[in-house]
C-alpha positions in Angstrom: 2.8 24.7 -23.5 -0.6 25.9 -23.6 -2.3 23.4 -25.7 -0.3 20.5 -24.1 -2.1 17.3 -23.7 -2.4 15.8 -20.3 -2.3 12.2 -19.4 -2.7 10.7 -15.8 -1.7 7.0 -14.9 -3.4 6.2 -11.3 -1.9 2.9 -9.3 -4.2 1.5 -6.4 -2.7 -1.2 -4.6 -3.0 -2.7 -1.0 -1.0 -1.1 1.6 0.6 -3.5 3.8 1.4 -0.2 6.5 -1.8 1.2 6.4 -3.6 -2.5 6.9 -0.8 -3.1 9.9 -1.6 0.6 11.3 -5.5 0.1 11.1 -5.0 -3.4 12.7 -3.1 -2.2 15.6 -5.5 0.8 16.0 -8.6 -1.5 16.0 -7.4 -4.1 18.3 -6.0 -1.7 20.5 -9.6 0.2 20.9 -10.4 -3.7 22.2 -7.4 -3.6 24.9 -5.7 -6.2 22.6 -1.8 -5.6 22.2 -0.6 -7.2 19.1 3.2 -6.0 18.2 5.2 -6.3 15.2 7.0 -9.6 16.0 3.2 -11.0 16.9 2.0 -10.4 13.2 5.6 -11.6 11.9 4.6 -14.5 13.6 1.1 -15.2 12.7 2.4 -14.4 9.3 5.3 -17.2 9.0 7.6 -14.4 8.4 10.6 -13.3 10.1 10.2 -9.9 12.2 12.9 -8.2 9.9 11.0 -9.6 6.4 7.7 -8.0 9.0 10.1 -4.6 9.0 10.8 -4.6 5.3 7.4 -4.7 4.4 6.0 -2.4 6.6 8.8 0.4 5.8 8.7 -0.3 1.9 5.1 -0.6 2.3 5.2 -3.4 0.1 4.4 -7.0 0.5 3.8 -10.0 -1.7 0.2 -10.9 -2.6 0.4 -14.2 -0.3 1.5 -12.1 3.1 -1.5 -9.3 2.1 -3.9 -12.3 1.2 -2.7 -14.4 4.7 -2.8 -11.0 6.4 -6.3 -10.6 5.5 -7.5 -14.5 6.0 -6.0 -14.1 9.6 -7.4 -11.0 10.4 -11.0 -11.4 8.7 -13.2 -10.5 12.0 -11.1 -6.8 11.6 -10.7 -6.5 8.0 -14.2 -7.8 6.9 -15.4 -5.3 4.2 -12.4 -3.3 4.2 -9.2 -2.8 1.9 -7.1 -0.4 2.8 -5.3 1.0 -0.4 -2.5 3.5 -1.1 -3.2 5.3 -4.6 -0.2 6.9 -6.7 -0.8 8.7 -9.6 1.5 10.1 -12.0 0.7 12.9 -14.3 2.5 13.3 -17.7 2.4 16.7 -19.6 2.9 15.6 -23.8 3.5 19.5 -25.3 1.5 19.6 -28.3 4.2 21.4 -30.1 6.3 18.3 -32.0 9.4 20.2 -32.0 9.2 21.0 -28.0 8.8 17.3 -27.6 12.3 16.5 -29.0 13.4 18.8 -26.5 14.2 22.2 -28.8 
């Protein structure tokens, strides 16, 4: 596999965790307690829909967008992102791509 051929996808996508974790981190330095069931709240969500997002790390574009309009004095100027990439190895050898 010498002359194989490399080829990277990257995904870069808001992370609902990380923007909670900042969040909580930042209000905290202000002596402001906000817990889970308080964002659930202020995000018309249910505090185990809160859970599943924040353990999946995934949340639909209207929680991320209503997390950020109701946060906006702490998120001003800042996305917090995960970032996957993938990397696929294409042999340049035909025959080792049909898997001989």
């Amino acid at each position: 596999m010498a002359n194989a051929e490399y080829h990277m996808d990257t995904n870069e996508k808001i992370s609902f965790k990380g923007t909670i974790i900042f969040l909580k981190e930042k209000m905290g330095s202000q002596n402001i307690s906000y817990s889970d069931n308080d964002f659930a709240r202020k995000l018309n969500i249910s505090e185990k829909q809160f859970q599943d997002f924040f353990v999946n790390d995934n949340a639909p574009k209207e929680i991320i967008s209503l997390l950020y309009a109701s946060f906006n004095e702490y998120l001003k100027n800042i996305t917090i992102s995960k970032i996957s990439t993938t990397t696929y190895v294409h042999p340049s050898d035909p025959n080792q791509r049909k898997g001989s």
